[in-house]
C-alpha positions in Angstrom: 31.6 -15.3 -162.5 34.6 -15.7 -160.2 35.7 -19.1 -158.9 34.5 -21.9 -156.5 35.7 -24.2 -154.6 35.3 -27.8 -155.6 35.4 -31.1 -154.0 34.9 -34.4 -155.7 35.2 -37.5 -153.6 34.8 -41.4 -154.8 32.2 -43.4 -152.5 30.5 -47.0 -152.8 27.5 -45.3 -153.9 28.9 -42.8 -156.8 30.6 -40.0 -156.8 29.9 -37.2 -154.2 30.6 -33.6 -155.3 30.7 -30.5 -152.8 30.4 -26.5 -154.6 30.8 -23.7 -152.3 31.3 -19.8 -152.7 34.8 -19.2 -151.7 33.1 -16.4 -149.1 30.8 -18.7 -147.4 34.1 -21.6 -146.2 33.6 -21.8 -142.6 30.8 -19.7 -142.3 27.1 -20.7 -140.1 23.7 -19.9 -141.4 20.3 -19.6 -139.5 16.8 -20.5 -141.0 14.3 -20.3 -138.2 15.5 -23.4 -135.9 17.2 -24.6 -138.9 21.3 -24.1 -139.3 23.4 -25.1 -142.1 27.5 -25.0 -141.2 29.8 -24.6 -144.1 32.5 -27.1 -142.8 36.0 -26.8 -144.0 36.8 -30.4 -144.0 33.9 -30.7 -145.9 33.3 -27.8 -148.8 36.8 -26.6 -148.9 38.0 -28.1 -152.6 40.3 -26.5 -155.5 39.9 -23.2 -156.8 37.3 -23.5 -160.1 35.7 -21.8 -163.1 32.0 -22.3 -163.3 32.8 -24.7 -166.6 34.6 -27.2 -164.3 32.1 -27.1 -162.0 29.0 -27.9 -164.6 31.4 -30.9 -165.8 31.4 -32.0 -162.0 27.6 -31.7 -161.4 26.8 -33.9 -165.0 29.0 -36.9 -163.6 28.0 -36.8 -160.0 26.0 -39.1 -157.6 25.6 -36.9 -154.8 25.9 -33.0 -154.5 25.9 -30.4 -151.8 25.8 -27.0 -153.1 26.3 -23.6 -151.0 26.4 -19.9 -151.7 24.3 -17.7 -154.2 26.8 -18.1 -157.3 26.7 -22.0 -157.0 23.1 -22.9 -156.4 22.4 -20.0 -159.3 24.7 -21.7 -161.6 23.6 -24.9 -160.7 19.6 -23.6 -161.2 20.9 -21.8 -164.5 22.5 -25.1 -165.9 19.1 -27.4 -164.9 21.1 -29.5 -161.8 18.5 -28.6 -159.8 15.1 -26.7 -159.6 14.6 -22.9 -158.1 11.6 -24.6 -155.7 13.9 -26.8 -154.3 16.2 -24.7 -153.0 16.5 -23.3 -149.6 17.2 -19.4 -148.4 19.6 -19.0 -145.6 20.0 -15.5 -144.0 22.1 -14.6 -146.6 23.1 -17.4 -148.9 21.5 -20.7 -150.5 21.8 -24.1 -150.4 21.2 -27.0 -152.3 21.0 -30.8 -152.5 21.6 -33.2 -155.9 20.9 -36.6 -155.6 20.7 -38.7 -158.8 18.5 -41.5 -158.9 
């Protein structure tokens, strides 16, 4: 698997990780009335193996995952469940929030 981009920030409430496919940084996707924008300011992060980014998931608050590789390693490593995530025309996304 190829890198992704990573973005870890420090909040009152824990930290708050972003995980996007490199390919999907800027992009918009539709679902019905639904859209999901891939902000820059938000998702763009450091360069990544998937290793890194398991590490980042397993100490995480919050986490906002985009694109097929991320939300299938995230499934593949047990962050989050296949039902829960959602099908954009032509990626995925997915929401971590520890309790």
């Amino acid at each position: 698997m190829s890198t992704l981009l990573l973005s870890e920030r420090e909040t009152g409430k824990g930290l708050l990780v972003s995980v996007c496919d490199p390919d999907d940084l800027g992009e918009e996707f539709e679902r019905g009335e639904v859209s999901l924008t891939v902000d820059r300011e938000f998702y763009d992060g450091e360069e990544v193996d998937p290793e890194r980014v398991i590490r980042s998931l397993g100490r995480c608050s919050v986490a906002n995952i985009v694109g097929t590789r991320a939300v299938g390693l995230a499934v593949e490593h047990g962050f989050i469940a296949e039902e829960n995530v959602l099908e954009f025309e032509g990626t995925r996304h997915a929401q971590l929030l520890w309790l």
